[in-house]
C-alpha angles and dihedrals in degrees: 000000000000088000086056100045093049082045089050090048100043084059086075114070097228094045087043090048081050095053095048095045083050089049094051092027110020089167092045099047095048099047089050092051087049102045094052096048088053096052091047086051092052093051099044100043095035105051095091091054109085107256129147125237096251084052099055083044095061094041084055094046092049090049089078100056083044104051080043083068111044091043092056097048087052088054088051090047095051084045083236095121130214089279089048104234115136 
C-alpha cells in the first residue's frame, strides 16, 4: 500500500523534487515540510483573532525553531539521527 502510494506521488513533479530532497536530506526535508505546515496553520487559523501583523509575523517565525524540535525529537525516537542515518 505505502510502496503504491509513494509510486502514485513521485508521478507529480512537486511530490517526485520532495522525494528526492527526503532521500539526500530526510531531516531537512521533514522539518521543512513541518515548518511550513505549521506556518501555514497559524495563519489560517489565526487570522480572526485579533492579532496584529507583526504578531502573526513572530508566531510564524517561531514556528520554525519550533518544527526544528520536534522534528528532531521525532529523528532521535525512530534511532535515524539528524543526519539520518540509521
Amino acid at each position: 500500500m505505502l510502496a503504491r502510494l509513494r509510486e502514485s506521488a513521485a508521478r507529480l513533479p512537486p511530490a517526485a523534487a520532495l522525494l528526492r530532497l527526503y532521500e539526500r536530506r530526510p531531516f531537512f526535508t521533514a522539518w521543512l515540510v513541518l515548518a511550513v505546515g505549521m506556518a501555514l496553520a497559524v495563519l489560517v487559523f489565526g487570522r480572526d483573532v485579533g492579532l496584529t501583523a507583526a504578531q502573526h509575523a513572530l508566531l510564524t517565525l517561531l514556528c520554525l525553531p519550533l518544527a526544528w524540535l520536534c522534528t528532531w525529537i521525532i529523528f532521535l525516537e525512530s534511532g535515524e539521527g539528524v543526519d539520518g542515518a540509521g
